[in-house]
N, C-alpha and C positions, 0 to 999 in steps of 0.2 A: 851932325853930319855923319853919316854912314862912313866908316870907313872897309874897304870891302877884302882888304891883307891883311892879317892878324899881325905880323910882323910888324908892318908900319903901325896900326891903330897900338901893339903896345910899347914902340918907343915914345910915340903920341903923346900917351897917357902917361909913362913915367916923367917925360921933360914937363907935362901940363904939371902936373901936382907937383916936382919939384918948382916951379918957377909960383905956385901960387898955393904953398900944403897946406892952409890955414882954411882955406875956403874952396878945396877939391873934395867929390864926392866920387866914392866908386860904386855902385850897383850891380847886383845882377836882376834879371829876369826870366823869370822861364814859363813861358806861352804853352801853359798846354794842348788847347785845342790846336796850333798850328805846329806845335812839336818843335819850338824853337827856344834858343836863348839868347836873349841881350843883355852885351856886357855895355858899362856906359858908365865914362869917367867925362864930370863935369865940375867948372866954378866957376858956371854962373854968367862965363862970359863965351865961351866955348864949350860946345859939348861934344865928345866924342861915342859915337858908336859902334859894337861889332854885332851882328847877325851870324848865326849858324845853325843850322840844324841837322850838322854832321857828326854822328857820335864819337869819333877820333879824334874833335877838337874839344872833349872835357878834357885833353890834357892841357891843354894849351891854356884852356882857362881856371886849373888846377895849377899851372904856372906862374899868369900872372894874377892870382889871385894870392898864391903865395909869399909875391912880390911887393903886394899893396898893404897886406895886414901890418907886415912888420912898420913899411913905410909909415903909415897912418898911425901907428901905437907908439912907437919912440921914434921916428925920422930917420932911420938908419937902414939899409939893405940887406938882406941874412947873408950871412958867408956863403959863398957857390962850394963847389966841390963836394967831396969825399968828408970835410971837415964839417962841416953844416949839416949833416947827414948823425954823423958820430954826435956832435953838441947838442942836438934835437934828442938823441939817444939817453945822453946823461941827465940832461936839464929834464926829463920825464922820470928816468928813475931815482932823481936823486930825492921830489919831493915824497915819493912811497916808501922809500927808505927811514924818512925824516920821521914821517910820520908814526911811524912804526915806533921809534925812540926818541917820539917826544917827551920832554921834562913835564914834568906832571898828568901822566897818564897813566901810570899808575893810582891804584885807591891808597886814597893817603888814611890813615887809622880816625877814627872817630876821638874828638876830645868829651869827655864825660865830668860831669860837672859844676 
């Protein structure tokens, strides 16, 4: 079913996939000849959709798509705020860092023999 508020269709989608995360699916779509995108969370026993083909609502689906990765990968919600923002920030530089001083990345000497 169409749902035709983003609002509702994404508290929709977050109560559908918490009441059943094992066997919810999120999608998108994007229709090029009609210049449209459908977002579409289902499992199997309800399906939810959203239509739009207004380009001020990539955020909204930049939102809750932001919303679902975490959902779907560990089961947990990212932190809102200023904070979430900052942890996004270190968890990105810290493995360039790592990497840089990783233990045995240096050439280690030839044994001859």
């Amino acid at each position: 079913m169409y749902v035709e508020d983003f609002e509702a269709f994404y508290e929709q989608a977050v109560e559908l996939y918490k009441a059943r995360p094992i066997e919810t699916r999120y999608t998108i779509k994007f229709r090029h000849k009609e210049g449209k995108v459908v977002l579409k969370v289902t499992d199997d026993r309800t399906c939810l959709k959203y239509k739009t083909d207004q380009q001020v609502d990539l955020r909204k689906i930049e939102r809750i798509t932001s919303i679902f990765f975490p959902l779907m990968a560990c089961g947990d919600l990212p932190p809102e705020g200023a904070e979430a923002g900052q942890a996004g920030q270190q968890q990105a530089a810290a493995p360039a860092r790592g990497a840089a001083q990783a233990p045995g990345s240096a050439k280690k000497p030839r044994r001859r023999g």
